[in-house]
ROFISE-216034 format. One record per residue (C-alpha): y, z, x; residue in one letter. Coordinates in steps of 0.25 Angstrom, whole numbers, plus 2048, in hexadecimal, padded with zeros to 3 digits. Each point is the difference from the previous one (the first is absolute). Example, Ala and Ser with C-alpha at 12.3 -4.5 7.8 and 13.67 -1.06 7.14 Angstrom:
! residues 2
7EE81F831A
80E7FE806S
This chain:
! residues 631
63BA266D0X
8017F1801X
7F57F6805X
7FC7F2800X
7F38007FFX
7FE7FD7F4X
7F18057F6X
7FA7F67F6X
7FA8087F4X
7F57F77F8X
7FD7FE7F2X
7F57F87FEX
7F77FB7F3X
7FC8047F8X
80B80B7FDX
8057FE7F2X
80D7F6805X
80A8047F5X
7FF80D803X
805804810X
7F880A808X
80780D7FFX
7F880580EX
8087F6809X
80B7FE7F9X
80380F801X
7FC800811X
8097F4801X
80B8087FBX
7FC80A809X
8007FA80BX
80F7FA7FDX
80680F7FFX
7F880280FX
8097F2803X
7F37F8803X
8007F07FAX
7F57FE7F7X
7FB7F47F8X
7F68027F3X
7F97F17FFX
7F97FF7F2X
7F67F6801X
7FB8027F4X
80B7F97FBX
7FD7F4809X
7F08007F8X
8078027F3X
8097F3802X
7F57F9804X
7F58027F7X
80B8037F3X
80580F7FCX
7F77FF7F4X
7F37FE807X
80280A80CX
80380A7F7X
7F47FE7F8X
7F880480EX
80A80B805X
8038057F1X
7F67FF7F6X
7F47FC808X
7F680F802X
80180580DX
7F0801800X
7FF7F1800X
80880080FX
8057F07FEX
80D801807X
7F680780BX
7F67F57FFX
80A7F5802X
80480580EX
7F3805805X
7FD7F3806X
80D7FE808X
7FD80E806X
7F3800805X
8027EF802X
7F37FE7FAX
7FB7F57F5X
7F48077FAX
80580F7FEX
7F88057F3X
8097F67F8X
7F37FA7F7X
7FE80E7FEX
80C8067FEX
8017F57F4X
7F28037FAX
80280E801X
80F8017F9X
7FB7F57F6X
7F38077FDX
80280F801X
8118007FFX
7FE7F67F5X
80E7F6804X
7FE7F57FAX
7FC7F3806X
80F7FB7FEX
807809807X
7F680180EX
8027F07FEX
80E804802X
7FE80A80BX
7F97F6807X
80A7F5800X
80B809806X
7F680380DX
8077F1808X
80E8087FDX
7FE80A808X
7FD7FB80FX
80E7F87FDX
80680C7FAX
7FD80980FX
8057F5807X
80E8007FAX
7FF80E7FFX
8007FE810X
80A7F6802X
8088047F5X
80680C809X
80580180EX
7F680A804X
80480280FX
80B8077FBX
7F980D7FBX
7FC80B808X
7F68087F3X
7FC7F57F6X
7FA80B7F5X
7F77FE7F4X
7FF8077F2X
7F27FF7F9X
7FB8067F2X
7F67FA7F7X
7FF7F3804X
8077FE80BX
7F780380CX
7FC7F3805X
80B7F77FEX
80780B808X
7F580080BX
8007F07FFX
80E801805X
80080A808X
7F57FC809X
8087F2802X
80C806804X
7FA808809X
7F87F4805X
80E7FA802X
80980A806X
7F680B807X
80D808802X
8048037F2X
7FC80E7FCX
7F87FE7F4X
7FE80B7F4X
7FC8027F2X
80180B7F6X
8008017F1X
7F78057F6X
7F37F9807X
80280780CX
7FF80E7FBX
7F7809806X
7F47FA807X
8037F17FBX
809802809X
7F980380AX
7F47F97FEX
80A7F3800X
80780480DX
7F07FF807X
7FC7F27F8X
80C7F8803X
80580180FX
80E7F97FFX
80580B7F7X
80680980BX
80480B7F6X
7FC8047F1X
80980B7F8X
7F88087F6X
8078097F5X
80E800800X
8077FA808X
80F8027FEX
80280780DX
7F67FD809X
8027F27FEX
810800802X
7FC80980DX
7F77F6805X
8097F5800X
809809807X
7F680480DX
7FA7F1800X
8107FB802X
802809809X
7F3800808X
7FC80E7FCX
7F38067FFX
7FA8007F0X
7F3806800X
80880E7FCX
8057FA7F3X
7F78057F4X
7F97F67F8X
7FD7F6809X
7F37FA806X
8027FA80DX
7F77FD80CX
7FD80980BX
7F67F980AX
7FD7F57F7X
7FB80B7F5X
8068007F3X
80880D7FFX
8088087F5X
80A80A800X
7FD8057F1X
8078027F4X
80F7FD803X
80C8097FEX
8038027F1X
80B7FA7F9X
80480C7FAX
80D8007FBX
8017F17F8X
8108007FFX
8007FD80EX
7FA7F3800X
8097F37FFX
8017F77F3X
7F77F5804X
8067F3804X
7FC7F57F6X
80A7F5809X
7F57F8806X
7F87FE7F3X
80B7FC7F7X
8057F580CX
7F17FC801X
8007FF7EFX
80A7F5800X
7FB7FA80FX
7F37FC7FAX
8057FB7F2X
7FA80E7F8X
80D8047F9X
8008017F2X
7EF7FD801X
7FD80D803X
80280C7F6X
80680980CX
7FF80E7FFX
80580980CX
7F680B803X
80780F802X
7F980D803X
80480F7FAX
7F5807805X
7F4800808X
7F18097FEX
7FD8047F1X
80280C7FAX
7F37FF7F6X
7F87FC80DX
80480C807X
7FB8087F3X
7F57F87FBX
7FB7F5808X
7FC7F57F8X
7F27FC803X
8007F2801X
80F7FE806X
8027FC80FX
80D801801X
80880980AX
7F7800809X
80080B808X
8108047FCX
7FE8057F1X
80B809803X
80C7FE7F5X
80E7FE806X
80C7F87F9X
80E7FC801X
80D8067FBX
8037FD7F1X
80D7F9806X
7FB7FA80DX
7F57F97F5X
80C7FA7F6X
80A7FD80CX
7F57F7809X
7FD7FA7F2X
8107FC800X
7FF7FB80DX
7F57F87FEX
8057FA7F2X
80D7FC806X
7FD7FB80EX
7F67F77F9X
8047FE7F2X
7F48067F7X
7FC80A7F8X
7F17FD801X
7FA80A808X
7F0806804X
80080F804X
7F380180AX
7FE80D7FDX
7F28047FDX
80580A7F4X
80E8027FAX
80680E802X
7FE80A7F6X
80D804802X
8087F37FFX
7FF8027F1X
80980B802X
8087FB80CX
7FF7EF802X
7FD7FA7F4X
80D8077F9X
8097F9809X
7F97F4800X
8017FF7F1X
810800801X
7FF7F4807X
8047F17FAX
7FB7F8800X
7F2807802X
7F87FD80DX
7F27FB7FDX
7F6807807X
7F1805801X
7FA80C805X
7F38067FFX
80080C7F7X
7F580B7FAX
7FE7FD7F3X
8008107FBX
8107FB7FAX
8078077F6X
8067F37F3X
80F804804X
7FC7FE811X
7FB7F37FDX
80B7FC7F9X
80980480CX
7F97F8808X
8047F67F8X
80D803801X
80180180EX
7FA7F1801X
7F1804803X
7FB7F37F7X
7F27FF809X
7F680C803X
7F3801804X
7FB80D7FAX
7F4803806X
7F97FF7F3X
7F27FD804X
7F98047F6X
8018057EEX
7F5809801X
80180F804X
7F3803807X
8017F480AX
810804801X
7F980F805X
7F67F7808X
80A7F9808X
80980E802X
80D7F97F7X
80580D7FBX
8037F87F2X
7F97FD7F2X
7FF7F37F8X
8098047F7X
80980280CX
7FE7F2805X
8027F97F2X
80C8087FDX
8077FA80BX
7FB7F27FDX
8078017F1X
80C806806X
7FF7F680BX
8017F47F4X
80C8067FAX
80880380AX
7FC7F2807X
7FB80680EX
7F47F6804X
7F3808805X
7F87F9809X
7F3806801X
7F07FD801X
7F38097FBX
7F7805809X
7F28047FFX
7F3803807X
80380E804X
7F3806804X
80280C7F5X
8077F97F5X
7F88007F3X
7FC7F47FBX
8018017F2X
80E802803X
8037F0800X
7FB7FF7F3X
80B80B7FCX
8097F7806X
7FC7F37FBX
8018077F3X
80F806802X
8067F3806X
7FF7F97F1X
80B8097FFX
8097FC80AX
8017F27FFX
80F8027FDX
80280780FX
8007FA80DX
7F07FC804X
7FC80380EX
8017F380AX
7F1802803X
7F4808803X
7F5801809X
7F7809809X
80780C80AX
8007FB80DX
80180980DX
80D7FE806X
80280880EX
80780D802X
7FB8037F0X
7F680E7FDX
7F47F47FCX
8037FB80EX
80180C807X
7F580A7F9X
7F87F57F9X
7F48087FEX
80680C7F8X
8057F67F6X
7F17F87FFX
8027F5809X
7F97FC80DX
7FE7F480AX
80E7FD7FFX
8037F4808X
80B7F5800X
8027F67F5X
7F67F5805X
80A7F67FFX
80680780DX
7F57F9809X
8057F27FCX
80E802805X
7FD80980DX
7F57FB809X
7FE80E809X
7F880A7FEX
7FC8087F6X
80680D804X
80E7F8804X
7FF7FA7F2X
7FE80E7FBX
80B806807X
80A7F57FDX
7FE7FF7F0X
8068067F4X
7F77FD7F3X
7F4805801X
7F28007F7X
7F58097FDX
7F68047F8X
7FB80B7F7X
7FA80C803X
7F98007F2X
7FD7F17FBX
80A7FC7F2X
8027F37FAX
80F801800X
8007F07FAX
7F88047F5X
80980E7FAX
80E7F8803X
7FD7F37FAX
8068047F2X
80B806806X
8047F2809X
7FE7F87F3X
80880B7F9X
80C7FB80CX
7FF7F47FFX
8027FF7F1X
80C809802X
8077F9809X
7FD7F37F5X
8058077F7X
80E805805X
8027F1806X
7FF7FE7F1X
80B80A7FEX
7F980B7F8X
80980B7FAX
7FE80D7FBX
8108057FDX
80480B7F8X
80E8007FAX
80480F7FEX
8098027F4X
800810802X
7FA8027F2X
7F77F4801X
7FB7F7809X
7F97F4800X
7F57FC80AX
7FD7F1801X
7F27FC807X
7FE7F2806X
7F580480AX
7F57F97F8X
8017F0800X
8057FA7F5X
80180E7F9X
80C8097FCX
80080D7FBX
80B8097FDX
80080F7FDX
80C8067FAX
800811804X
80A8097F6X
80680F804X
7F5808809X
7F67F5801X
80E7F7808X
80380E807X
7F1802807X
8007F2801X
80D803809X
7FD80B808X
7F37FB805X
8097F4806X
7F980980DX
7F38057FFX
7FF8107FCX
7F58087FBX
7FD8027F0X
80580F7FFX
80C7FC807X
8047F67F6X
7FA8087F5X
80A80B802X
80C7F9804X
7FD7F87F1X
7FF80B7FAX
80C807807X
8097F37FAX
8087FD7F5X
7F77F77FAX
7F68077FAX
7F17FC807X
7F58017F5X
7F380B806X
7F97FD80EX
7F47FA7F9X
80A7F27FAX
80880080CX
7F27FF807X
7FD7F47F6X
80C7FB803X
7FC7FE810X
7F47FC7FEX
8047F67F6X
8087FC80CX
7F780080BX
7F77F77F7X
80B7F57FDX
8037FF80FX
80F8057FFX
7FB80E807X
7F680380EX
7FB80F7FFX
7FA80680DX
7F780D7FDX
80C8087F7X
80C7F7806X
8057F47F9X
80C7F4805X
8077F67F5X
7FC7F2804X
80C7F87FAX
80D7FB807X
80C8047FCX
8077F47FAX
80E803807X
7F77FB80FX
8077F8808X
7FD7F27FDX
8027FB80EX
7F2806803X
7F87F37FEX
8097F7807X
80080C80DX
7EF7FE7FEX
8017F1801X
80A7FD80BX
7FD7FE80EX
7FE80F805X
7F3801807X
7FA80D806X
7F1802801X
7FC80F7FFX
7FC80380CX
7F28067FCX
7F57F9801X
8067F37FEX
């Protein structure tokens, strides 16, 4: 099929600009092999060449989501008027988000940029030449898509306008279908087929109210055709077409100021979900079902990708790796040279030798999902893990150079709270492993079991985040409808600031501490080794381990229980002394900091000293990925 009418697909701020929507580019792509002209404009690109790379990322990148300042900066074009909740908006982020007075300073002088930036946005493009002008929206996208949408509209009444993404799943969706009239559809879930589909019947004047996941308009009432038809099978959607983006790079003067990482997918849904849904995790809405793509579809759209635009930087989307891809991807990535450079979200319950072929197979950034170092609130939050697990992974992660990024969470309504103290206590341990980004109190995100089953988890009056009522002047049930992040209170009244405060000062001297570059190395002789301990500031201790004492020390390299280690020590050649001195031994250990036990289970805290050095450099470049919970 051919056709010249051609579809515009939007990307507005503030998406992360060195880091292409996969969504749109994969429907452009689409929509090529149905022989239907599309263009992908990026006018987050334009805002980042206007106001510099460095400071739109620090909105769009680094920036918490809960502080809404790429959302606040539009609202006023959107609803055209000069007094909407901006003093505040400011009070409120500077009081209760605690931003500092600099950075709203700044957040205020980028407000004059934005009236300017929708008119060029306008005049930019020859908008008469489109038939569908669609928009992509997640996190804080919404209103500088709506800003724009409403003018086009406003401008051309005949162009079909639509928007979809992650913000318009479910009822969002919806709900922003009946509070902005020049949307004329909204596609909620997945839209790799239906939206293809549409274009096809607009194009051809065909009915679409038949097509599933759609809400349309039937008598001037808001109408949806529910969840829309499954992906299913995910070889069979195209390798997403990146051609726009890269033009639009060099059109606004970004290459080589952007550390550009193409986005790729290999699986949708999540496995765990599907066995143990996280409690405080909103993603997969309502499609937790686990699907992924063919070992060597995954490896030959990476090829593609890597040749057509000459990199090896790559961001899998997917929600968690594959189990299987330790047996099936990873392998044949790891032949590869030079390696790619990618990041995936991963489980954290990993084997030494599966972290070291992620390494190999070019896995140098992760977010593990990590949470929390405590067992009991690991329980609470339905993690299926242990602390030991979790700081296992973070040592392994330090010497096979793989970057975790990952935050701790607390505030769960049944955690203990003298369990911050544990961890407080622990962290003084792990100076030498890589220190969450952050901390902070669980929020409800929407789609999560606290959002949708709040009281059987001790929570009640759950409403939207406050900072929602400065950004949308409707009602209170639109404004509910429409939103994400949500807050709440207890059922049974706790001072969650008072049991964590140790545990924050605890981070903060951690992450201080590994700028500093602490160490704790082990070099492994075989009949000795040699531990040296720089955790402590300005002290070094060394430990020298001879025959058995080296060879526990060895085998705990992954946490395992005392009898286990007892018998295999006195099953080896050399020689262990009686259970009571091999239990000095540990607990000599477990004193000096080399050792963590848990109940009967202990894990060796040093690094072996063979780790890839490249680690510090990977921790400090230019990578940024913000965990996606409760950031």
């Amino acid at each position: 099929m051919t056709s010249s009418t051609p579809v515009a697909l939007i990307n507005m701020p503030f998406a992360m600009a060195n880091r292409p929507p996969l969504g749109i580019s994969t429907l452009k792509a689409a929509l090529t092999l149905r022989g239907i002209r599309c263009d992908v404009h990026h006018f987050n690109l334009l805002l980042a060449n206007w106001i510099g790379p460095d400071l739109y990322q620090q909105i769009s990148d680094r920036a918490s989501h809960m502080v809404f300042a790429g959302e606040w900066l539009f609202a006023q074009q959107l609803f055209d008027r000069k007094d909407i909740g901006d003093v505040e908006y400011l009070e409120y982020i500077g009081t209760h988000l605690r931003v500092s007075s600099a950075l709203i300073d700044t957040f205020v002088s980028l407000r004059p940029f934005i009236g300017p930036f929708l008119d060029r946005c306008e005049r930019d493009v020859d908008w008469s030449r489109y038939t569908i002008v669609g928009f992509t929206s997640m996190f804080e996208q919404n209103l500088a898509t709506l800003a724009l949408a409403s003018r086009i509209k406003r401008r051309f009444p005949r162009i079909c306008i639509v928007m979809g993404g992650a913000n318009c799943e479910s009822e969002m969706g919806e709900q922003l279908h009946k509070s902005f009239p020049f949307l004329d559809y909204v596609f909620t879930g997945q839209s790799d087929w239906s939206f293809p589909q549409f274009v096809e019947h607009v194009i051809t004047n065909r009915q679409v109210d038949a097509i599933r996941g759609l809400v349309h308009r039937r008598g001037g009432v808001s109408v949806s055709t529910g969840r829309p038809e499954p992906v299913g099978d995910l070889n069979r959607l195209p390798v997403p077409d990146y051609d726009d983006y890269v033009t639009q790079l060099g059109a606004y003067r970004l290459l080589g100021k952007l550390p550009v990482r193409l986005q790729f997918e290999t699986s949708r849904g999540c496995w765990w979900g599907m066995k143990q849904h996280c409690t405080f995790c909103g993603f997969n809405a309502e499609t937790m079902q686990f699907a992924a793509k063919s070992p060597g579809r995954v490896v030959d759209e990476l090829e593609y990708l890597a040749s057509r635009y000459n990199t090896t930087e790559f961001d899998a989307v997917d929600n968690i790796l594959d189990y299987r891809a330790f047996a099936t991807v990873l392998p044949r990535l790891a032949e590869r040279k030079p390696a790619f450079s990618l990041f995936y979200e991963i489980k954290s319950n990993l084997r030494r030798d599966q972290v070291r072929l992620l390494a190999q197979a070019g896995v140098r950034y992760i977010q593990p999902g990590i949470e929390s170092l405590n067992t009991q609130v690991l329980g609470v939050m339905k993690k299926g893990l242990t602390a030991l697990q979790n700081i296992q992974v973070l040592k392994w992660c330090r010497e096979f150079a793989i970057v975790p990024s990952w935050n701790l969470i607390y505030g769960f309504p049944d955690e203990l709270p003298e369990a911050y103290a544990e961890m407080a206590s622990v962290m003084r341990w792990l100076h030498h492993l890589p220190a969450p980004r952050g901390s902070g109190k669980i929020r409800l995100d929407r789609f999560s079991p606290h959002w949708s089953n709040p009281e059987a988890f001790g929570l009640r009056n759950v409403r939207p985040l406050q900072v929602y009522q400065y950004l949308y002047p409707l009602r209170d049930e639109e404004r509910r409808r429409i939103a994400y992040f949500f807050e709440y209170d207890y059922a049974e009244p706790r001072d969650v600031p008072s049991y964590t405060e140790a545990a924050d000062r605890a981070i903060n001297e951690w992450r201080a501490a590994e700028t500093a570059g602490a160490a704790l190395i082990v070099d492994d002789a075989g009949e000795s080794a040699t531990i040296k301990d720089t955790r402590m500031p300005g002290v070094t201790r060394e430990f020298r381990l001879d025959g058995w004492k080296a060879h526990a020390y060895r085998m705990l390299d992954q946490a395992r229980p005392r009898g286990s280690l007892v018998t295999d020590l006195q099953e080896s050649r050399h020689g262990a002394p009686s259970e009571e001195i091999i239990d000095s031994f540990l607990a000599c250990c477990v004193e000096s900091g080399l050792m963590l036990q848990e109940q009967d289970r202990y894990l060796a805290l040093a690094v072996r000293n063979d780790f890839d050095t490249n680690y510090r450099e990977q921790s400090q470049s230019t990578f940024e990925r913000s965990p996606h919970v409760n950031n």
